[in-house]
C-alpha positions in Angstrom: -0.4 -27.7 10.6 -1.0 -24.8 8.2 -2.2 -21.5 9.5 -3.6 -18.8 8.7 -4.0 -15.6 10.5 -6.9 -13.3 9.5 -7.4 -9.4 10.3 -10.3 -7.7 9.3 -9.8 -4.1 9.0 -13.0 -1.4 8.6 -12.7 1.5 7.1 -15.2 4.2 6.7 -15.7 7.6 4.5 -13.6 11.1 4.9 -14.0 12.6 8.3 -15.3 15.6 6.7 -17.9 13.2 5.0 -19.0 11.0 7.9 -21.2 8.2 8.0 -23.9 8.2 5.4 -27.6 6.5 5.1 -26.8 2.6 4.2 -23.5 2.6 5.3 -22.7 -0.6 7.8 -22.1 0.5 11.3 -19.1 -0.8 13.2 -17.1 0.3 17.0 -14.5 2.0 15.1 -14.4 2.6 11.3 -11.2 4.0 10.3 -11.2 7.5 8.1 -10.0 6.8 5.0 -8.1 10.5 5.4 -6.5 8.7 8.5 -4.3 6.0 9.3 -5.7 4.0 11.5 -4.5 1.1 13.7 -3.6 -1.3 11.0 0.1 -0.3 10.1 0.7 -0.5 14.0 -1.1 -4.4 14.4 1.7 -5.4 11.0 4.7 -3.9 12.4 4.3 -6.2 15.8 4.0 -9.0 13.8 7.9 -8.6 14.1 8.2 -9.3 17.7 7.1 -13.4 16.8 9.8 -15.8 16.5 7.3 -18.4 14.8 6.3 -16.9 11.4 5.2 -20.1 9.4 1.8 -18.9 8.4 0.1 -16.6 6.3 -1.2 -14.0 6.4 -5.0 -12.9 5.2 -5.8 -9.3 5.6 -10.0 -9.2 4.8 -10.6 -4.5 3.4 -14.1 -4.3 4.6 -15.7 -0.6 3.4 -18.6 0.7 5.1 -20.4 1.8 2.0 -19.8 0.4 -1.5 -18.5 3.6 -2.8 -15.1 3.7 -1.4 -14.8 0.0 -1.8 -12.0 0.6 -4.1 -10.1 3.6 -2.1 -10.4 1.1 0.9 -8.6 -1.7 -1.4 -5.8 0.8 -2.5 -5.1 2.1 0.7 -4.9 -1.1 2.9 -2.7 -2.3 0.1 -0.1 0.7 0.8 -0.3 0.4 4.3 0.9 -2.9 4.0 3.2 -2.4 1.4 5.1 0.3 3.8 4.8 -2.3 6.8 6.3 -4.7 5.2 4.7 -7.3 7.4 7.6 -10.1 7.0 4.9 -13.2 6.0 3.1 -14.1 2.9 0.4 -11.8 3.0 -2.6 -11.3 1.0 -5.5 -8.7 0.5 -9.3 -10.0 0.3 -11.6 -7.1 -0.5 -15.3 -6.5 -2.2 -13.1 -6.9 -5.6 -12.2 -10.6 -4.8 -15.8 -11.4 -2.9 -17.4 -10.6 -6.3 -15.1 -12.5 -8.3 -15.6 -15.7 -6.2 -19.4 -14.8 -5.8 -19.3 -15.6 -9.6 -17.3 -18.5 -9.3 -20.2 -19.9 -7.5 -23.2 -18.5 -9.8 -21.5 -19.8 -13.0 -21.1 -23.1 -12.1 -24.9 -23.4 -11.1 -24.3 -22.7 -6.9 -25.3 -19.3 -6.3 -27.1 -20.0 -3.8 -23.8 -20.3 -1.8 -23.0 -17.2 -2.8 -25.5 -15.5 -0.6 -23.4 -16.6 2.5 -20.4 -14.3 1.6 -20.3 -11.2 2.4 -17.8 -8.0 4.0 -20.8 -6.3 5.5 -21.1 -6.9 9.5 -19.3 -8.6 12.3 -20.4 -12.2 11.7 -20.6 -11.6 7.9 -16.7 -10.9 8.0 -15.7 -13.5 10.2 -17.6 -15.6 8.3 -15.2 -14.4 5.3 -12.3 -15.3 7.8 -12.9 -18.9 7.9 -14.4 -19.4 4.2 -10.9 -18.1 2.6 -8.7 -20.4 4.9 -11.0 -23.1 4.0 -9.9 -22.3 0.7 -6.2 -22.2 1.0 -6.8 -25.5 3.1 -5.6 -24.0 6.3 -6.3 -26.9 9.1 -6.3 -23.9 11.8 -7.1 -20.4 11.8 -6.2 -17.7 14.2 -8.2 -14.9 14.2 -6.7 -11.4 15.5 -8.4 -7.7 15.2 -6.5 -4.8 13.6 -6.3 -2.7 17.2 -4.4 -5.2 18.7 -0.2 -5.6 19.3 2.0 -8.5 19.8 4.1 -8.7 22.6 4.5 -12.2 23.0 7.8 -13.6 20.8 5.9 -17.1 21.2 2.4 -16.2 20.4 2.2 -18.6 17.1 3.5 -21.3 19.0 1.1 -21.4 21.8 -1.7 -20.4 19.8 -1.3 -24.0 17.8 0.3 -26.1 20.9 -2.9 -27.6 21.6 -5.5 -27.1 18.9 -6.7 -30.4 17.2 -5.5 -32.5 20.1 -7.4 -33.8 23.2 -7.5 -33.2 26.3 -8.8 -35.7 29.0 -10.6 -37.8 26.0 -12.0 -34.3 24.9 -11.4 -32.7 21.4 -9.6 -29.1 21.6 -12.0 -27.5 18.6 -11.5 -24.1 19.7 -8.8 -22.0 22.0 -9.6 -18.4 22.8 -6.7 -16.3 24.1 -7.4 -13.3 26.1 -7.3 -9.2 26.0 -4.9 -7.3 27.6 -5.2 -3.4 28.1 -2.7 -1.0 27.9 -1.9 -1.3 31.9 -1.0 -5.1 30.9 -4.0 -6.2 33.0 -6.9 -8.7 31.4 -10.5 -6.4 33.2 -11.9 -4.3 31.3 -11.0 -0.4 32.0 -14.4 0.8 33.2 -15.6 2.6 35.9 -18.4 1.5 38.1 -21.2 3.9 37.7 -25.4 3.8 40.0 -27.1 2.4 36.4 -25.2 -0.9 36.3 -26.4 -1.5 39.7 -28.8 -4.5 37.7 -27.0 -5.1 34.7 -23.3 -5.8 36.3 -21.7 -7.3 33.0 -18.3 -5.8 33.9 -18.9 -7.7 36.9 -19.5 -10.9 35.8 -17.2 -10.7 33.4 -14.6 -10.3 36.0 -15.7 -13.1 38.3 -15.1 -15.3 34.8 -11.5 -14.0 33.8 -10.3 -14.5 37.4 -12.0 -18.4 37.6 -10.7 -18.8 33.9 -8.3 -16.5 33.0 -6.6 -15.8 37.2 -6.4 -19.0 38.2 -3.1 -20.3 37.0 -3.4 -24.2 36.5 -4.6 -25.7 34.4 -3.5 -23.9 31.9 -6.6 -24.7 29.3 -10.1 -24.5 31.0 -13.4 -25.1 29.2 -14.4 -21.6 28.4 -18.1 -20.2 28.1 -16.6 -16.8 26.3 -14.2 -16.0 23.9 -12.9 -13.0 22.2 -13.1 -12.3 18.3 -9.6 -10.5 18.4 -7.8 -13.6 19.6 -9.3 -17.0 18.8 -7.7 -20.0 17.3 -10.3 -22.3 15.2 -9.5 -25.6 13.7 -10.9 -26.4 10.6 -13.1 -29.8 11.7 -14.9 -26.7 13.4 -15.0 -23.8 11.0 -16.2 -26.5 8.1 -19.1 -26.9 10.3 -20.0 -24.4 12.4 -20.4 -20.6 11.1 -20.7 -17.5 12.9 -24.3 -16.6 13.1 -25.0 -13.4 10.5 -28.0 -12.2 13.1 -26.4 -11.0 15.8 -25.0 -7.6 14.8 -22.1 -8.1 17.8 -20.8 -10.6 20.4 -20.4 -13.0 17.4 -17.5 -13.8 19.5 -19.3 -15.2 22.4 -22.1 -16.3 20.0 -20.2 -18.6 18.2 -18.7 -20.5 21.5 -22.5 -21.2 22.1 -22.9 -22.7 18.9 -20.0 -24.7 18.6 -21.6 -26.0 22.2 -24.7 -26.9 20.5 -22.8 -28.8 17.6 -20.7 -30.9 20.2 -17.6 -29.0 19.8 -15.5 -27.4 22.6 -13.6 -23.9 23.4 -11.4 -23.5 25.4 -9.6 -20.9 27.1 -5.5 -20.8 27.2 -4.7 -18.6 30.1 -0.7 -18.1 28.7 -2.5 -16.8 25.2 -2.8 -12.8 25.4 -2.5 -9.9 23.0 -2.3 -6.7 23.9 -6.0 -4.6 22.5 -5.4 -0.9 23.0 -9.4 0.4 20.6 -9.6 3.8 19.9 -11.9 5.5 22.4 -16.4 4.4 21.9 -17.4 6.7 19.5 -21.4 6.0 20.1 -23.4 6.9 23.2 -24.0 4.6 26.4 -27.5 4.3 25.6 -26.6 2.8 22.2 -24.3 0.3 23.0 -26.3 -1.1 25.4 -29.4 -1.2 22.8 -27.0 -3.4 20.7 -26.5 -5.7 23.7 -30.5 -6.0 24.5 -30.6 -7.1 20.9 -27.5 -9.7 20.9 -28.6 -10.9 24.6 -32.4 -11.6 23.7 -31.5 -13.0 20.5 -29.2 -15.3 21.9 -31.4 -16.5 24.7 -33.9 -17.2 22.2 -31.8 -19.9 20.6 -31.1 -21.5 23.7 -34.7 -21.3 24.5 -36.5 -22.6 21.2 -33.3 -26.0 20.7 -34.9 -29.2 20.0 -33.5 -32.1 20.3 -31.7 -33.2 17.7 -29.5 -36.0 16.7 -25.2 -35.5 17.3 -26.3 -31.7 18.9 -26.5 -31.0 22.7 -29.1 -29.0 24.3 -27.4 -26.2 26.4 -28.5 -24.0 29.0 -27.8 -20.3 30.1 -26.0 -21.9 33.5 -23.4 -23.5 31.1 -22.2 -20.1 30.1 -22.0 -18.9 33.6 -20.8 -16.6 35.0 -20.8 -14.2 31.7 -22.7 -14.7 29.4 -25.1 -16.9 31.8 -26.4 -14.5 34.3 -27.3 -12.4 31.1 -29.3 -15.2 29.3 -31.8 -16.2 32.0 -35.2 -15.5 32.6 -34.5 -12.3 34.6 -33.2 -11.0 32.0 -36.2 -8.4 31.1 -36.4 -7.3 34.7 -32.4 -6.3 34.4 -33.1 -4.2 31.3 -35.8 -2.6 33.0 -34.3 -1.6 36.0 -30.7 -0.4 34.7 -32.5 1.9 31.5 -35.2 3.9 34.1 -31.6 4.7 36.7 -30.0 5.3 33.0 -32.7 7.6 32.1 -32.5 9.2 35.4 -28.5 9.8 34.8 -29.3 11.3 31.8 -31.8 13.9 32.7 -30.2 14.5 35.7 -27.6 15.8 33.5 -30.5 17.3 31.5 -29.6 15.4 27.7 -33.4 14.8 27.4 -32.6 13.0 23.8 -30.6 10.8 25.6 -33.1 9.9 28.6 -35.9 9.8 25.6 -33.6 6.5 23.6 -32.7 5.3 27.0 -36.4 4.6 27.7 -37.1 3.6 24.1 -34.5 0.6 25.3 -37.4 -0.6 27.4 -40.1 -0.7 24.7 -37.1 -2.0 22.4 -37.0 -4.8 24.3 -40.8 -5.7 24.3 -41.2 -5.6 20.7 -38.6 -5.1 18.3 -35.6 -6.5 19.9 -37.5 -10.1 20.6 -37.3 -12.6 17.6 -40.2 -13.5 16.2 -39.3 -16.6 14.4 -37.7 -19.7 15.6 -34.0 -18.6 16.2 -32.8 -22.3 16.7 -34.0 -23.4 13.5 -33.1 -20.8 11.4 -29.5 -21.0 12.6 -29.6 -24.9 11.8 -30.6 -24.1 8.3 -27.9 -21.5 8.3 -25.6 -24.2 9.5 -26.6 -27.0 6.9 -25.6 -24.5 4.0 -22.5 -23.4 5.6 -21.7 -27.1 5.5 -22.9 -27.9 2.4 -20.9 -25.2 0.5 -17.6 -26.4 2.3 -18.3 -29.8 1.2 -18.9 -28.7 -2.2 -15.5 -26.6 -2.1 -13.7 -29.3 -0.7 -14.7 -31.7 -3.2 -14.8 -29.2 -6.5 -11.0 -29.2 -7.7 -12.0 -26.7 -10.7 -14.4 -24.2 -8.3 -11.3 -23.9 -5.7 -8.6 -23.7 -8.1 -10.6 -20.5 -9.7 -10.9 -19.4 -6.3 -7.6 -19.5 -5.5 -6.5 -17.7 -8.5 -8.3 -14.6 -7.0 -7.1 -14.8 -4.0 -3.7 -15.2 -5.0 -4.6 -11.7 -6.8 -4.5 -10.4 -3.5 -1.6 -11.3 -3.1 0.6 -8.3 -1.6 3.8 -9.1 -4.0 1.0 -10.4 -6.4 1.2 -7.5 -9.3 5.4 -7.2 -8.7 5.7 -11.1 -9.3 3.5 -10.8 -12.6 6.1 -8.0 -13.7 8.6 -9.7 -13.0 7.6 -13.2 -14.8 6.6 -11.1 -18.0 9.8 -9.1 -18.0 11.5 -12.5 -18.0 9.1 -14.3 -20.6 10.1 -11.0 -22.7 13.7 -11.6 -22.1 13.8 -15.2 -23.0 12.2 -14.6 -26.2 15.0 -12.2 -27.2 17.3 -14.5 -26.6 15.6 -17.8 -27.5 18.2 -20.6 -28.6 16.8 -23.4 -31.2 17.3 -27.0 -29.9 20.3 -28.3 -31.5 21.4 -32.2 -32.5 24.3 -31.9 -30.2 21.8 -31.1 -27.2 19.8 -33.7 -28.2 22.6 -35.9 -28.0 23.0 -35.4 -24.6 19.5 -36.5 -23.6 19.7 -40.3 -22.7 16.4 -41.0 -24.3 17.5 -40.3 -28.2 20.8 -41.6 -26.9 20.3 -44.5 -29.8 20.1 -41.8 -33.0 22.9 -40.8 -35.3 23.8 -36.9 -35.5 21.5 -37.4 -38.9 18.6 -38.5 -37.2 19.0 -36.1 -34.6 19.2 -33.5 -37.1 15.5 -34.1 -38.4 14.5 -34.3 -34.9 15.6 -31.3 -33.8 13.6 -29.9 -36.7 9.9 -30.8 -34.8 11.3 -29.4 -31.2 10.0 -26.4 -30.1 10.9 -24.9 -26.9 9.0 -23.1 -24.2 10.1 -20.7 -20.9 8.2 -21.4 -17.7 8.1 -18.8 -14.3 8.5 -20.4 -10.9 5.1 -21.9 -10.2 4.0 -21.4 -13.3 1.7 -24.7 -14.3 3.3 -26.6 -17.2 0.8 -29.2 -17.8 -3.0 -30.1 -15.4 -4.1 -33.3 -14.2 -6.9 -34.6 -16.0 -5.6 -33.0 -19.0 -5.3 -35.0 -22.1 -1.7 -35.5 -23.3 -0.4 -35.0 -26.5 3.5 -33.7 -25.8 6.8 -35.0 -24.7 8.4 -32.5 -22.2 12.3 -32.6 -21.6 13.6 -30.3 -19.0 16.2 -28.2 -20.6 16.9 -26.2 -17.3 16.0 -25.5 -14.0 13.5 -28.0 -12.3 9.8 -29.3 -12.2 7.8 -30.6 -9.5 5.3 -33.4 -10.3 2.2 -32.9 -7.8 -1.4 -34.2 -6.6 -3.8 -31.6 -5.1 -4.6 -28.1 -5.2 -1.9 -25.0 -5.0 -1.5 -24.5 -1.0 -2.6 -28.6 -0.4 -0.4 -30.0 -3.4 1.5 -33.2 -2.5 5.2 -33.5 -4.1 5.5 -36.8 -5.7 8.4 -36.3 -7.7 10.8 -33.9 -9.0 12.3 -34.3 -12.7 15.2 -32.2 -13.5 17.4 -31.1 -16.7 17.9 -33.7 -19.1 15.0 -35.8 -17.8 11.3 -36.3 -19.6 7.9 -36.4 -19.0 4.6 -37.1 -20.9 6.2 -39.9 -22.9 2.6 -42.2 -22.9 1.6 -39.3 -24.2 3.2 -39.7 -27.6 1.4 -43.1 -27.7 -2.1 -42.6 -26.2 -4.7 -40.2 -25.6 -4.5 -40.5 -22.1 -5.3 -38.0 -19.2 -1.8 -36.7 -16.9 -2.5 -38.5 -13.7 -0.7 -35.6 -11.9 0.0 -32.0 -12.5 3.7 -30.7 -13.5 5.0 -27.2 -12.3 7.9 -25.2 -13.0 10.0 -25.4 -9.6 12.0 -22.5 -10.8 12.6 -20.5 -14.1 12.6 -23.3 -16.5 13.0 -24.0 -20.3 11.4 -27.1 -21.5 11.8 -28.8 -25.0 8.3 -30.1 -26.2 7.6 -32.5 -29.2 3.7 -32.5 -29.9 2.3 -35.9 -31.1 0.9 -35.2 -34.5 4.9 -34.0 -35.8 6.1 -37.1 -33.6 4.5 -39.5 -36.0 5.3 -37.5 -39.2 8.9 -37.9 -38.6 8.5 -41.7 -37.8 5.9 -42.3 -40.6 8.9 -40.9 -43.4 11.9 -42.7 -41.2 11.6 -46.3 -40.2 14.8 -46.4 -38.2 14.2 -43.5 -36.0 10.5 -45.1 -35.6 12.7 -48.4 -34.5 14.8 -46.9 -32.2 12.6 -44.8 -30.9 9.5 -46.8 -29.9 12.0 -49.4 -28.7 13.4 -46.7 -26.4 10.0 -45.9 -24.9 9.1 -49.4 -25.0 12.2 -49.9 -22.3 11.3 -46.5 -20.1 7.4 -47.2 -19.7 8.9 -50.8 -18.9 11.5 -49.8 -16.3 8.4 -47.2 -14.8 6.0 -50.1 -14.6 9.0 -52.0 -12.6 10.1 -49.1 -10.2 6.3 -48.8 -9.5 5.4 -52.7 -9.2 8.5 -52.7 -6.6 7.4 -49.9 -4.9 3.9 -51.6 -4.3 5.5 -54.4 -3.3 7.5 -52.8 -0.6 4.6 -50.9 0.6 2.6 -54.1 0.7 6.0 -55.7 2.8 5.6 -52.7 4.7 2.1 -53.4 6.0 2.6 -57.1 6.5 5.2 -56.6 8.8 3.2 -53.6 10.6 0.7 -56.1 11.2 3.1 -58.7 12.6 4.3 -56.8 14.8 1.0 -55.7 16.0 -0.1 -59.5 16.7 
């Protein structure tokens, strides 16, 4: 299956500059001035034994002003990492240029659900460019995080796609480790959680999930963003949900719960998450999670039923997030801000006592939703949908897509260098097509060395990079290729999904229908390595044979025999396909 693995990594302004009106807010925002956790996530990437994937790195600034420092300077950290895997760079650069994609071909509408600003946003981005690529799974890993685990890839696809117990395995979310190698959370028990005992909770579900050893995958009602593995029949369908601002992680397991799908949790997958310390106050963390928690029971509340969902309630996400989605849920916040607000002035920071009881109003007023979260997440689902169907289906749209992303490609720039500085060589030393090469070629194996000579005269001859594309499908023909060196591959499908239907090497041709109608290439040809390739266009074709009846002779005769001996090899190889079947379903009855 292919994979990709995606790492978002947030950067902010200077430290000297800070965090400025507008900018987006995130946990930890690296200092451009700094280095950050990033270099340290790509060097473990060594530790893993299985490295058939890529690699998709999404540059997310804070403000749009250092969009492009932020670009430059995740490129050089990876550039000095060397992360040992095809790698490429998505940043606000390539989100406009594929935002434009969209608008100019009449869909920028879609365009609207793109974006590197906030949680959801971002790991919306994470799925969208794998959907691209046409990645079947993606693994989705944080930049604070380590490898330790040599067979990390391995077991993150071992059971994604497949079934378990007649049930479809949509989602697997691995687990956190801390830096003591254990999977709680390292906090300390402290009088205000006395009614709000996430930490808690959370513990009673790793040890019934995560503790107990067998079976190894459990249905899972939590999942973290730093290590989950998503197969595409889910991420084509189900998006994270831009309106919650953080536990998209969590979030998005209640979702895919709603759209049928299931998570669940693989207590042998674990990554090690070592965050820099919480940069923002108690009182304003737990403000974000009065927001996310309210917000999130409100979409369980307001479901309808609704054909190919299920309705789900808070006890199917128990113990965590359950016990924090229920109708008590107002009485906790109550009770744990007034002892929080007590902590606080006890310790005399009467700012932080006053925003630790502006929680409780908070949570009266502002933090409740005041439309129908259900249904505006459904709407936000059908156009999710909608624009992967269109992507899926728009050859054109995704192969201009996939130009830019390729842009980001890490040894993107080098590889252009290096193709120009051997287009550059190749003209210098550019050799005309001679009548003893032509002689060679079997297909003008009936012409004298005359003939040959005013052949040679209408051949021109052009120098192709590896993966360079030497002629589309769809594209009206009008030129006889030969291979003169190297190879070609002959392929269906998009770069990154292109099936390999044949491969034509020197000596060999291509196009000939071409030089007799005004057909459209079924398939598209490109250079398997450096190639030259001798081309005869059509219109000179036909001059020579208009002023030389026995080269006309010869020569329609000879593609009169190769179309024939094509239409046999492919007659036959119908046949034996039809053979095939017949005797499939013989042995069947």
């Amino acid at each position: 299956m292919k994979t990709m693995m995606i790492i978002p990594t947030y950067w902010g302004r200077e430290s000297d500059v800070g965090w400025q009106e507008g900018d987006a807010v995130y946990d930890h925002a690296t200092p451009l001035d700094t280095e950050g956790t990033l270099a340290r996530a790509l060097k473990s990437l060594q530790v893993l034994e299985d490295r058939d994937f890529q690699l998709v790195i999404l540059a997310c600034a804070t403000g749009e002003a250092i969009e492009d420092e932020v670009e430059a300077k995740v490129r050089g950290i990876v550039n000095q990492t060397c992360p040992g895997v095809e790698t490429f760079i998505f940043s606000h650069s390539h989100l406009r240029a594929v935002q434009k994609v969209l608008e100019e071909a009449g869909q920028g509408e879609y365009a609207a659900l793109l974006s590197l600003q906030g949680y959801s946003n971002i790991r919306n981005m994470g799925l969208f460019v794998p959907l691209v690529m046409g990645a079947e799974v993606v693994v989705l890993i944080d930049d604070d995080e380590v490898f330790e685990d040599p067979d990390f890839m391995r077991k993150a696809r071992e059971f994604i796609g497949g079934r378990l117990l007649g049930t479809t395995i949509d989602g697997v979310a691995g687990y956190y480790l801390n830096e003591d190698g254990d999977y709680y959370d390292k906090v300390r028990k402290e009088p205000w959680m006395t009614y709000w005992d996430r930490f808690g909770s959370k513990a009673e579900a790793f040890d019934e999930i995560i503790g107990v050893e067998k079976p190894r995958l459990k249905c899972t009602p939590f999942a973290f963003g730093g290590c989950m593995v998503i197969h595409r029949n889910l991420f084509r369908v189900v998006p994270f949900d831009p309106r919650i601002t953080r536990g998209e992680d969590t979030d998005y397991v209640i979702n895919a719960r709603m759209f049928g799908f299931n998570f669940f949790l693989d207590n042998q997958l674990a990554i090690k998450h070592l965050p820099p310390p919480k940069a923002h106050p108690i009182w304003q963390r737990f403000r974000e999670d009065i927001y996310r928690l309210l917000y999130d029971r409100s979409k369980i509340v307001s479901q309808e039923k609704r054909p190919n969902m299920v309705l789900v309630e808070p006890e199917d996400f128990d113990p965590y997030p359950g016990a924090f989605l229920k109708d008590d849920l107002e009485d906790k916040i109550l009770k744990t801000n007034l002892i929080l607000a007590l902590d606080y002035l006890a310790d005399n920071d009467v700012q932080a006592c006053r925003e630790t009881l502006q929680n409780i109003w908070l949570a009266r007023t502002d933090a409740v939703p005041k439309d129908n979260t259900f249904l505006n997440y459904l709407a936000l689902q059908a156009r999710w949908r909608d624009l992967c169907r269109y992507i899926e289906k728009e050859d054109k749209v995704k192969a201009q897509m996939l130009d830019i992303i390729r842009r980001g490609g890490i040894y993107y720039e080098e590889e252009q260098r290096q193709k120009a500085r051997l287009k550059e060589l190749y003209a210098r030393g550019r050799e005309p097509v001679t009548p003893d090469e032509l002689a060679q070629l079997e297909f003008f194996a009936d012409l004298t060395m005359e003939e040959l000579e005013v052949l040679s005269r209408i051949c021109d001859v052009g120098f192709y990079t590896e993966d360079e594309v030497i002629l589309n499908e769809g594209q009206i023909g009008n030129t006889l290729y030969i291979v003169r060196s190297g190879s070609v591959r002959v392929v269906k499908g998009a770069p990154f999904e292109e099936v390999v239907l044949a491969r034509v090497s020197k000596g060999e041709q291509l196009g000939e229908l071409s030089l007799i109608a005004d057909t459209p290439h079924m398939a598209t040809v490109v250079a398997d390595e450096p190639a030259r390739i001798i081309t005869i266009e059509k219109e000179a074709f036909f001059k020579v044979l208009d002023a030389n009846g026995q080269i006309a002779r010869k020569l329609l005769l000879r593609l009169a025999k190769t179309l024939g001996e094509r239409l046999k090899e492919t007659h036959e190889r119908h046949l034996s396909l039809k053979t095939r079947a017949e005797m499939d379903v013989y042995m069947l009855l």
